[in-house]
N, C-alpha and C positions, 0 to 999 in steps of 0.2 A: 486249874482253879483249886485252892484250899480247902480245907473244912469250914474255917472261918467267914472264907468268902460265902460259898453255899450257903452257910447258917445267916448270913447278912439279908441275902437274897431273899430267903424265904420267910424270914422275917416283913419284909420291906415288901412283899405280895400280898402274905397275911393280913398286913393293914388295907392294902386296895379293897380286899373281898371285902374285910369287916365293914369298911363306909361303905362298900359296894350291898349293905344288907338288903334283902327284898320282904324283909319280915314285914306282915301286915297290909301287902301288894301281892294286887293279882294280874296275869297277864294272859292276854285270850290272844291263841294261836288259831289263824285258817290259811288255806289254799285257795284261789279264786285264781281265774283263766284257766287257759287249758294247762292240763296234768305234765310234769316234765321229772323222770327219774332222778332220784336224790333228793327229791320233795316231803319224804318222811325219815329220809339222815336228818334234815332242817330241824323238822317239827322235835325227832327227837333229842337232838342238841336243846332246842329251845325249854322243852320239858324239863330234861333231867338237870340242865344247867340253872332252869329259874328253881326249880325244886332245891337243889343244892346250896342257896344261898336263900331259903328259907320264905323264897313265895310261892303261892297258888300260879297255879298254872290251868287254864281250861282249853279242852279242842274245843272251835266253835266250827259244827260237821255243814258241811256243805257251801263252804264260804261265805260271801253274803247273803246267800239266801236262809241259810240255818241263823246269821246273825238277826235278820230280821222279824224270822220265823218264831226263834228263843225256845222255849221249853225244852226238851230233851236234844236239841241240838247242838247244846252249850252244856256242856260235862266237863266236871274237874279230872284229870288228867292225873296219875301214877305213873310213878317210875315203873311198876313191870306192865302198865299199860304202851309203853314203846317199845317192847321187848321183840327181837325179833323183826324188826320191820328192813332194820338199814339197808339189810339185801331185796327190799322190796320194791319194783317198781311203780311209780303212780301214786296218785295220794292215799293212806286208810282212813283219812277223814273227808274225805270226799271236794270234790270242787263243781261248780255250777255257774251259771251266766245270771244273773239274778237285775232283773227293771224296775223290781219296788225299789234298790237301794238305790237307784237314781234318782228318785223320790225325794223332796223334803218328808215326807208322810213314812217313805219306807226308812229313812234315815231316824229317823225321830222312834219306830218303836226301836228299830235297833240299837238306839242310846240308852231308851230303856231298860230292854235286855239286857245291856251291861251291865247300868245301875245297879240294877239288882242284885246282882253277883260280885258288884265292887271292881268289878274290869275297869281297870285305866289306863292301860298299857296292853296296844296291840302290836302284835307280830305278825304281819300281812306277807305273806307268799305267792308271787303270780306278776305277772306282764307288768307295762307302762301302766295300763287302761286299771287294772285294780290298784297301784298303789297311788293313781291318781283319785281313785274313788275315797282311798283311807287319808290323802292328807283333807278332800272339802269336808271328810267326815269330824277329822282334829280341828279345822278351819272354827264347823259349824259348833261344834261340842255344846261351851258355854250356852248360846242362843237356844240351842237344844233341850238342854237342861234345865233351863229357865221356861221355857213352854211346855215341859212337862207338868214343873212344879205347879203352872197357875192352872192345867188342868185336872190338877190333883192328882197325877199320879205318882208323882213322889214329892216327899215334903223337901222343905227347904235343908236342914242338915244334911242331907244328901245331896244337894246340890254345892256346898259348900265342900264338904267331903269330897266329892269327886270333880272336884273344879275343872280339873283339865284333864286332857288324852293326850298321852306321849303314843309315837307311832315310828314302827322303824319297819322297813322293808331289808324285804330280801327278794332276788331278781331270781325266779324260777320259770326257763322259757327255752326250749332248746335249739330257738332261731337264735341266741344271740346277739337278740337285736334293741339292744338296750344300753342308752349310750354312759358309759362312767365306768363300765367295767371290762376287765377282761373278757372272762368268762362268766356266762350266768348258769346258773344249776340248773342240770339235764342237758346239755351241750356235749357235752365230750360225750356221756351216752348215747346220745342219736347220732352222733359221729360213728362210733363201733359198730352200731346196726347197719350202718353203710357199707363202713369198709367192709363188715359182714360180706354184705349183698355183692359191692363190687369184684373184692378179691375171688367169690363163687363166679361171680359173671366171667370176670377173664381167661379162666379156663375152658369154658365154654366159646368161647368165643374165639380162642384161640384155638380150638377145633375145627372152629368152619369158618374162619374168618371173616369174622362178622364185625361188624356196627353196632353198637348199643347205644339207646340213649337213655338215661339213665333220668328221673324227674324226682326230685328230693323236696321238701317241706321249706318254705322261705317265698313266704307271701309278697312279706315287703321287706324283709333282709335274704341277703347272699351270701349267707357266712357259712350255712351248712355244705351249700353248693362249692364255692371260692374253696374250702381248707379239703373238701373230700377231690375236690378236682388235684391243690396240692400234695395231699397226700398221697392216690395212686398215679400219679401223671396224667393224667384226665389230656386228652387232643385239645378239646376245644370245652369252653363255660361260659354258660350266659344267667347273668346277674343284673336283679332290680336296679343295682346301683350303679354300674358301671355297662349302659349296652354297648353291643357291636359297632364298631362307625358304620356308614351308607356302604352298600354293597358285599359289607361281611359275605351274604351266601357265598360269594364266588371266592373271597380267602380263606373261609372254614373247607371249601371242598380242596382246592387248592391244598393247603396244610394235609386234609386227610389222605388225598393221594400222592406226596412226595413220602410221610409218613409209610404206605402200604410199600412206593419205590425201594424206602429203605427195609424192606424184609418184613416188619412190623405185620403183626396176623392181625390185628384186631384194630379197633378203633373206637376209644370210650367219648363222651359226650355227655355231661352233666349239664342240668337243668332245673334252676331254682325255680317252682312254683310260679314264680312272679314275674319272671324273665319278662323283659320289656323292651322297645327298638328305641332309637333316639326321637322317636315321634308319640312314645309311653305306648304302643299299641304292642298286643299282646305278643310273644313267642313261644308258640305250643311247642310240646317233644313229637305231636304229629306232622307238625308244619316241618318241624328239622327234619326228621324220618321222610318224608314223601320227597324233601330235596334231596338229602342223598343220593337216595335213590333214582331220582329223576337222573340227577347230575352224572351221577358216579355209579349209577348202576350197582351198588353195593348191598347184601345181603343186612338188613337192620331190622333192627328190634328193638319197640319199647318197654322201658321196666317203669312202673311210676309205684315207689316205694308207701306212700302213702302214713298211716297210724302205725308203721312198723317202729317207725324210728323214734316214735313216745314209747315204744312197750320195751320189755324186756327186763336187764336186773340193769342198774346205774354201777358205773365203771368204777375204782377206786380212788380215781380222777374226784369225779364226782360227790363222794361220798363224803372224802374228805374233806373239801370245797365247802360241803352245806352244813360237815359236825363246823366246821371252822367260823361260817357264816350265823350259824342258827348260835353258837357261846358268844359270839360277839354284838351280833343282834339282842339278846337281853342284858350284858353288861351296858350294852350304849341306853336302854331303857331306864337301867337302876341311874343311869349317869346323868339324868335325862331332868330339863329346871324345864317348867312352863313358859319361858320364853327359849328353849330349843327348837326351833323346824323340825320338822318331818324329817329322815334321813334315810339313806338307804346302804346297808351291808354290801361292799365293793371289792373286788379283787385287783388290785395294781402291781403288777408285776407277780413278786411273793407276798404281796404283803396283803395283809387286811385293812382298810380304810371305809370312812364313812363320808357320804358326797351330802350334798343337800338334795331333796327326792326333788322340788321341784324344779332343780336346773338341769336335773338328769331327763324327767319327762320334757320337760320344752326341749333340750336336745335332740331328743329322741323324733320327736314331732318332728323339726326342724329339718330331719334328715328325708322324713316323707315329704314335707312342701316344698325341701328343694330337687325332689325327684319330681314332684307334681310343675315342677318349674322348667322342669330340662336342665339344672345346674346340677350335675352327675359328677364333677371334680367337685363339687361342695359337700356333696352328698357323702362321698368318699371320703374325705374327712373329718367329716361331721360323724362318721361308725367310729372315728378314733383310731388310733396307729397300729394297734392288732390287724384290723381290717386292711389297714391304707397298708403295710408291710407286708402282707398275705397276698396281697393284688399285685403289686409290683414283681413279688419272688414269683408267683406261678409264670407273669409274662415273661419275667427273663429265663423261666426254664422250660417250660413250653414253645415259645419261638424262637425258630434259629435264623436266624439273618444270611442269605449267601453269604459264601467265603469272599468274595470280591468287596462286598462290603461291609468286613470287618476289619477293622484298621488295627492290623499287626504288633504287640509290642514287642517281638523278637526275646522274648522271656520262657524259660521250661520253668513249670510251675510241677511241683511232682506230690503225692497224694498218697499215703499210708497209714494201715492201720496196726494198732503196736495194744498188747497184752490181748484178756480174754475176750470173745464176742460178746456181743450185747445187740440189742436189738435195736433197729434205727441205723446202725452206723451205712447199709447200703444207701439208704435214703439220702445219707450226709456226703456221701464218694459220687452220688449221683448228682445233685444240688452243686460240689463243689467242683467238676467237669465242665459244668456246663454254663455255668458262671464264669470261670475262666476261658471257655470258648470264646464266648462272649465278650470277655473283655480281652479278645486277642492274644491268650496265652497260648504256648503247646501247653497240653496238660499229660504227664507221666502218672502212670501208675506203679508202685511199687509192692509187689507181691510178698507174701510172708513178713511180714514187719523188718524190723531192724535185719535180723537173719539173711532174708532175702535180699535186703537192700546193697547187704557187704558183698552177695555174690552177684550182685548185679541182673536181678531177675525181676529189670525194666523195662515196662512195654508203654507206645502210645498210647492212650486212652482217647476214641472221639466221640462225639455227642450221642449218638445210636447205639456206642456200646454198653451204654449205660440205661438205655430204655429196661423199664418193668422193673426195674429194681427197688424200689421202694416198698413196693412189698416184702420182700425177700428178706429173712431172719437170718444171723448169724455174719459170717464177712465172706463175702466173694472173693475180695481182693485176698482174703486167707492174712490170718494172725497170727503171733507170736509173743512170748513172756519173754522173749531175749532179751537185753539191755545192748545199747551199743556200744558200751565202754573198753571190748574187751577189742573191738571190729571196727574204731573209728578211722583209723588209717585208710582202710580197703571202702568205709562209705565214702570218706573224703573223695577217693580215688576213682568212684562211680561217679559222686558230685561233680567232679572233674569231666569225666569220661560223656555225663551226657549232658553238659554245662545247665548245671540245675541251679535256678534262681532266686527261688523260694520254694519253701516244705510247708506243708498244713499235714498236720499226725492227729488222728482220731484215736482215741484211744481211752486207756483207764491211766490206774496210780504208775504202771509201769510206763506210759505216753510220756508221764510226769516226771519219774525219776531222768527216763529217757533224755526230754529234754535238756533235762539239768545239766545233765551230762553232757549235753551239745554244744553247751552254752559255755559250758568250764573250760571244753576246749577246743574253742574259739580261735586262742591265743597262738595255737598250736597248728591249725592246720585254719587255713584262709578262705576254703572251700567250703566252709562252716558259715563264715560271714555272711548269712544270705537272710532275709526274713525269714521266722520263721512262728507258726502258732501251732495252738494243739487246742480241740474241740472233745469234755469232755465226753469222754464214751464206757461206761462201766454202769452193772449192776449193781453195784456197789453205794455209786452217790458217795465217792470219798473223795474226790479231788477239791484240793484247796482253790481257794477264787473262785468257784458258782456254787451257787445252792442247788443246780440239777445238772443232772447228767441224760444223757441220751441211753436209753435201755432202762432204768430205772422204773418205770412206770409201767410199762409193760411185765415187769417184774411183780408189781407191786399187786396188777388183776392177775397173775400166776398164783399171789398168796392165797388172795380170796375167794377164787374159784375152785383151788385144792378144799382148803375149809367147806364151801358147800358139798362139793363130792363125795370128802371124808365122809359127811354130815349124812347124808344121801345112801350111801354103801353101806355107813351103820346100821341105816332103819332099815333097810332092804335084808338086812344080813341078821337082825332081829326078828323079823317075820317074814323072810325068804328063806328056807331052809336052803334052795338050790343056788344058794348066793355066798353060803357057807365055805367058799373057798378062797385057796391063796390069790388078794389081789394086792396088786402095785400101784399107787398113782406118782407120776411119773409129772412133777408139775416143772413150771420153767419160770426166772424173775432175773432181774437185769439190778445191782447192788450199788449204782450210781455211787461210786467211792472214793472217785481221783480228788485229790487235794487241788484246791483252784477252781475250783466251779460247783454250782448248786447241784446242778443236775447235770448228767453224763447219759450220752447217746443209748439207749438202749433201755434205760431205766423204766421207763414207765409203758415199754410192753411187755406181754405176758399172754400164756400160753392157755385161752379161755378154754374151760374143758366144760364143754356139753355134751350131757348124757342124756339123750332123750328117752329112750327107755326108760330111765331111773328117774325121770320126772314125771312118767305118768303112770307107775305104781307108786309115786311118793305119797298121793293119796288114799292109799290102802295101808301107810306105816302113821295110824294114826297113835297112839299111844308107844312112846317110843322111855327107854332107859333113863335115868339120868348119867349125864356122859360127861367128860370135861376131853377135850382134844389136845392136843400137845402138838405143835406141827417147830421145826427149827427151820430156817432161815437162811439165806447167804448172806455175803457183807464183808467178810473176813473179820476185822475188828470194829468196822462201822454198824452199828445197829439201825442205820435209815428203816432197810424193811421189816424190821421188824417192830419197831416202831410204828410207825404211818402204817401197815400192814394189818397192827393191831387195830389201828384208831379206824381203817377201812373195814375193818372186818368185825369191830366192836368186842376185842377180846378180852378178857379181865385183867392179864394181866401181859408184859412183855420185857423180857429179862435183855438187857445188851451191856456191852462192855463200858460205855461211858457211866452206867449207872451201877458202880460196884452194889451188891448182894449180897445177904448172908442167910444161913438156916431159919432167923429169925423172920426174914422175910417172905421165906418161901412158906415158911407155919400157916405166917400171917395169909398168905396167899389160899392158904387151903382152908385156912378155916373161913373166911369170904366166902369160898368158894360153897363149902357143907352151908353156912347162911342163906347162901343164894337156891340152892337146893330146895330147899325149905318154903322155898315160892313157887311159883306157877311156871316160873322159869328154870327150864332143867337142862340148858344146853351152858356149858361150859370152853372158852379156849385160852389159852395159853402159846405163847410165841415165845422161842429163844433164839436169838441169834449165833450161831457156829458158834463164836469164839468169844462167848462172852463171860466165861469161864472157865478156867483150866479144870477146877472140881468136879463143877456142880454141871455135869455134863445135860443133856437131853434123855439119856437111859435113867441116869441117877433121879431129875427129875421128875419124869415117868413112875419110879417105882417108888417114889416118896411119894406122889400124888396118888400115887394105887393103892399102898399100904395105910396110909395116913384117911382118904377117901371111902377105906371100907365099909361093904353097908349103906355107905352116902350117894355115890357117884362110882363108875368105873369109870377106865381111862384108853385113850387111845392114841397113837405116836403117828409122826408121819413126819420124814426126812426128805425135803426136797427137793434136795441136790444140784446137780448142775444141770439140769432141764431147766433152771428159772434164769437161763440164759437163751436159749431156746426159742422158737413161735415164732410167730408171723408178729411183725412192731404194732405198738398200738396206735391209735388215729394220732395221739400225744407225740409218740415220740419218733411217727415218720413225719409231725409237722412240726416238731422243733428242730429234728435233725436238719431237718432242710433248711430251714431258715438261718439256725447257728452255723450252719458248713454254709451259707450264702455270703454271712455277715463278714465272717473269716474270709473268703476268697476277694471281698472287696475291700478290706485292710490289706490285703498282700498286694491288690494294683495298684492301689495309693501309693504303698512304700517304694514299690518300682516305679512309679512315674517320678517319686520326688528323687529316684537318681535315675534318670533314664541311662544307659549304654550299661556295658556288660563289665565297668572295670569297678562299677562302686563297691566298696567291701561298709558289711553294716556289722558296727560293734555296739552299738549303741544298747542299753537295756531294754530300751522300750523295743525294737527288734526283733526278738524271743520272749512270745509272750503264750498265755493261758488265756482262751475265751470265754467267758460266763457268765451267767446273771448272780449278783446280787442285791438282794432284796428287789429294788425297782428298777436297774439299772445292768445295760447291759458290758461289760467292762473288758478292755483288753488289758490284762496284770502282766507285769514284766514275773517273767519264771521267777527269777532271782529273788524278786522282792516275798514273792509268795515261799522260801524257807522258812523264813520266821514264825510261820500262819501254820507252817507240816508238822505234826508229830510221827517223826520214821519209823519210830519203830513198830507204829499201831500200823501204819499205813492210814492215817485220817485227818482232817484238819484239828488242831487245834478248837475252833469255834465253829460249832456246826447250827445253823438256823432254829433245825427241827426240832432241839430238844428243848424251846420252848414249847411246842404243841404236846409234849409227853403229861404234863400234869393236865391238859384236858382230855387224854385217853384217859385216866384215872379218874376224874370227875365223872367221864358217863359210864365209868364200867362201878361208878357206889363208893369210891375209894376217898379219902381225903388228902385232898393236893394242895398245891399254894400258887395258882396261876397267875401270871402277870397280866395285868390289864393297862390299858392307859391310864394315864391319871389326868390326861386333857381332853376335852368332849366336844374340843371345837371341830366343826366340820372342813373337809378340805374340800378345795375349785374343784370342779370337775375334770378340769384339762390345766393341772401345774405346767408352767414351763419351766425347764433349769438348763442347766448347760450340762447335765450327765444327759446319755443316751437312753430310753427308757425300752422297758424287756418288756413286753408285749406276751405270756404267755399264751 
């Protein structure tokens, strides 16, 4: 892209914001239902971003009950009054269950309340049941105001003035059980307390071979249960929405003792709160437990997780989910005419979309009375394709079918992984096993990437050998940066040797180049002709054709938990004298980078580091330095994590390749930086990515912010190397891996059934492709086609997603951007149909 173009661009955004003004408008932000991490990323999105465009902004504390209440529970809001929270879990403006505002009476003072302060525009956070309460409240407005007036409590120019209430929600619930979106905020957080808990359970349990049953939050959804059962391999789940058929007991024990046959020490058992039989009657985790036991005589133990999985700090998942939710939630506000509905802030796929709230809540309903009904395939559909894709994947890789009756397609499917690890990719080798079990393949394994593959260091792979592994960080099957350009003869000559029918290659940019090269020569050796795809898998987040990769995200909470550490060690090391010595932190992040896809295997886990120690004298580092941190990044020349890294971690500023830099801006950065000083706010961070300039390295930075800083701020470095490949995957990216390595093994049957026998040779483009999501949709790309989309020599795509979200890290860190916004305010169906496949993150 040009100079020109750039300068067009930001032109053309500049006018969105300017009609986008809030001057003269104010907008009262609350929390209401139960508390769900990343509920004050939201609020402070909503703040700094309605602030930034030149409206009042109020918390109004304790949800509806502060709004009815009024007086000091309705405060106008500052920018350094959101300071610091984003890593906080829970609301700081508090949430409450509140029965006046079911009231017409409790309704009416709370219009009041607003009146007064000129509130017309609410930002409601919390379940179905709250943002159904804020549309009868838009509903009632007018009526409201009008019966204030005649009992005089406010006159009639103010009821002219404040004619109507525009109202936009945002889904804060960490059951997920809210139909229109993906993900709702605080989800993927109570997901991590899980795996927390489970990945601790399995070792234990693998000690004394035991039974667990495991009882998770999901009253009336099964969505924490269903993705935690897929993410660590869970035996058996039982879900509100999908129960057991008649007789389950005697199949759930059945499974857990062929399971124990096969070696297998332990035996997990997830249990949604809600769990229910095809007769809606209850299913306790004691009722499970006393059968086992009866049945199978097997040592078990119940865990019932309880209020853990609301607490803790919100993921980077999360974080950045709710800064993305809470800027877009007040531009649909400013966008917002008096004959707009109610709407609600929605995640679809990658994208941000706004639904209509109440065809979201009667969905949502919808999915309860057709449980209350016994229509449980209604119900399933009715959570929407995230959910209904999730149910299917866990069944086809949790039950194995005897070999007698699986009907053979006499096909060797073989399974590799190619350049550096990333986290998620075992989850995806596991996923992709057992899928092709299933659909009657032999499945190969090929050891050492490309390398191993030319010397033929190919073994069987069957369904048990892959047990536990989704947990597991880094590549079992063992990786390599080889390329196979130099060794194509000798792989042909394996392809041969153990008549291999189809490849599925997990990988990064080198998966990518790899392929290319497979594909070029094609021509040349016939043993090449075979389907073939590639899932990406890198830290990085650089492969062309998706916008994620697997490991990326896991990467992404390696940044932000190095940052709190940093942050942590500083104050400890300021009023610890015994803490005064040489320490390391040693963090891990996955660089999602292959060209061809959004996101790559491994990406969005990362290597959570908790210091309990250091949390509980952090209370005694109460008056701490002014600091600015400096931490650099992986990526190679892709600046994904250090980007979104920032915007998760709220740092002021983040330096990467795609956005050249100069001294003048680094000035500009510090002297921000001494401004910011000057407030109440005295923590400062700074992100660079590796290679985001040959100059102006991380030291040079460092000692330009130290020099420059004097007096003001001191500074602190922290290189975080190849450990942000590292860690145990995070809940994200053992449940994308699994899904995209599922998606991919059922395109390679397809391709084989439509030439069943062993003599078909496939040259066709569409045949060697790149799996990924973009934006909405999930897309098989012919390799070939995605050159034109690579820049080689960065190693990145050409057009990357994320670097529209960069001017909104700069809008909440006080900076002045030019962010795109819609320029059409019409709302979308809740459930589009098209003929693209939709990515279900």
């Amino acid at each position: 892209m040009d100079d020109d173009e750039v300068a067009n661009r930001k032109v053309s955004f500049r006018k969105c914001l300017e009609h986008l003004s809030g001057a003269g408008k104010a907008i009262g932000v609350l929390t209401s239902g139960g508390d769900a991490q990343g509920m004050n990323a939201a609020v402070r999105a909503v703040v700094r971003m309605g602030i930034y465009v030149g409206a009042k902004v109020y918390f109004i504390y304790e949800g509806y009950q502060g709004m009815v209440d009024g007086g000091r529970n309705i405060v106008e809001a500052s920018w350094e009054s959101v300071s610091s929270i984003l890593q906080v879990g829970g609301t700081i403006i508090g949430s409450a269950r509140c029965k006046a505002f079911r009231t017409r009476e409790g309704r009416l003072k709370a219009a009041q309340n607003l009146v007064q302060r000129g509130i017309t525009n609410l930002c409601v956070i919390g379940g179905d049941g709250s943002l159904t309460g804020a549309n009868i409240f838009r509903k009632e407005w007018s009526g409201l105001l009008e019966e204030l007036a005649q009992n005089g409590e406010i006159d009639k120019e103010q009821v002219q003035k404040h004619a109507y209430l525009n109202v936009v929600g945002m889904v804060g619930s960490i059951d997920n059980d809210f139909c229109g979106t993906d993900m709702t905020i605080g989800t993927d957080s109570a997901l991590h307390r899980i795996i927390e808990v489970v990945d601790a359970i399995m070792t234990t349990a693998q000690s004394h071979q035991r039974t667990f049953v495991l009882e998770v939050m999901g009253r009336h959804c099964g969505y924490l249960a269903l993705v935690s059962a897929l993410a660590c391999g869970a035996d058996w789940v039982f879900l509100p929405e999908s129960p057991p058929e008649e007789g389950w007991q005697e199949d759930m024990c059945v499974k857990l003792s062929e399971n124990r046959a096969r070696k297998k020490r332990l035996n997990i058992i997830i249990v949604a709160e809600g769990a229910i039989d095809t007769q809606n009657k209850p299913i306790t985790s004691e009722q499970i437990k006393e059968l086992v036991v009866k049945q199978l005589g097997y040592d078990t133990r119940v865990t019932i997780l309880g209020h853990v999985q609301r607490g803790g700090t919100p993921s980077a998942f999360d974080r950045i989910l709710a800064s993305r939710m809470g800027v877009e939630a007040v531009v649909a506000l400013l966008q917002a005419t008096p004959e707009t509905p109610a709407c609600v802030v929605s995640l679809s796929g990658n994208q941000a979309v706004r639904l209509p709230l109440v065809e979201c809540v009667q969905m949502t309903q919808d999915v309860q009375k057709a449980m209350d009904e016994r229509r449980f395939k209604d119900a399933v559909q009715l959570r929407g394709r995230s959910f209904e894709t999730n149910l299917n994947t866990y069944k086809r890789l949790a039950i194995k079918l005897p070999d007698d009756q699986i009907v053979k397609s006499n096909c060797n499917v073989a399974v590799i992984n190619v350049g550096a690890p990333a986290a998620g990719m075992n989850a995806a080798v596991r996923s992709a096993v057992r899928v092709g079990i299933a659909d009657g393949h032999k499945m190969l394994a090929i050891y050492d990437g490309f390398e191993g593959f030319a010397k033929g260091q190919i073994k069987e792979i069957g369904w048990g050998d892959v047990g536990g592994w989704t947990g597991q960080g880094g590549s079992i099957l063992g990786t390599k940066r080889t390329l196979p350009g130099k060794s194509l003869e000798d792989i042909a000559a394996q392809m041969r040797t153990h008549s291999i029918n189809a490849l599925l290659i997990i990988g990064g940019f080198e998966a990518y180049l790899g392929l290319l090269e497979l594909s070029a020569a094609r021509d040349r050796y016939e043993e090449l002709c075979v389907p073939m795809v590639m899932v990406p898998a890198t830290v990085s987040n650089n492969v062309p054709g998706s916008d994620f990769s697997i490991g990326a995200d896991t990467a992404l909470n390696t940044i932000t938990d190095a940052f709190e550490s940093a942050v942590l060690l500083s104050d400890l090391r300021d009023h610890h004298p015994e803490f005064c010595i040489p320490i390391c932190i040693l963090p891990t992040t996955i660089s999602n980078n292959v060209p061809g896809t959004d996101v790559s295997l491994g990406s969005d886990t990362g290597l959570n580091v908790v210091v309990e120690t250091c949390d509980r004298i952090k209370q005694s580092a109460s008056g701490t330095k002014r600091r600015v941190f400096i931490i650099e990044t992986m990526g190679g020349y892709c600046g994904y994590l250090a980007n979104m890294g920032g915007l998760a971690a709220g740092a002021d500023a983040a330096y990467i390749f795609e956005e050249p830099f100069d001294i003048r801006d680094l000035q500009s950065n510090v002297e921000h930086l001494t401004e910011k000083m000057k407030t109440t706010i005295q923590r400062g961070l700074v992100l660079r990515n590796e290679s985001c300039s040959e100059n102006y390295t991380t030291d040079f930075i460092y000692q330009l912010y130290s020099e420059e800083g004097k007096g003001v701020f001191d500074c602190r470095k922290n290189v975080l190397g190849h450990m942000q490949q590292g860690g145990a995957p995070s809940p994200f990216d053992r449940n994308f891996g699994t899904k995209i390595s599922a998606r991919a093994m059922q395109w390679i049957s397809t391709k084989l059934k439509e030439a069943p026998g062993k003599g078909k040779r496939f040259t066709s483009e569409d045949s060697i492709c790149v799996l990924g999501i973009s934006k909405r949709n999930l897309l098989f790309q012919p390799v070939t086609q995605l050159r034109k989309d690579t820049d080689f020599e960065h190693r990145i795509p050409k057009e990357q997603w994320w670097l529209k979200l960069r001017p909104l890290m700069k809008i909440l860190a006080k900076y002045k951007a030019s962010y795109e916004v819609s320029e059409s305010n019409q709302l979308e169906p809740v459930h589009p149909r098209g003929h693209e496949e939709p990515a279900a993150i």
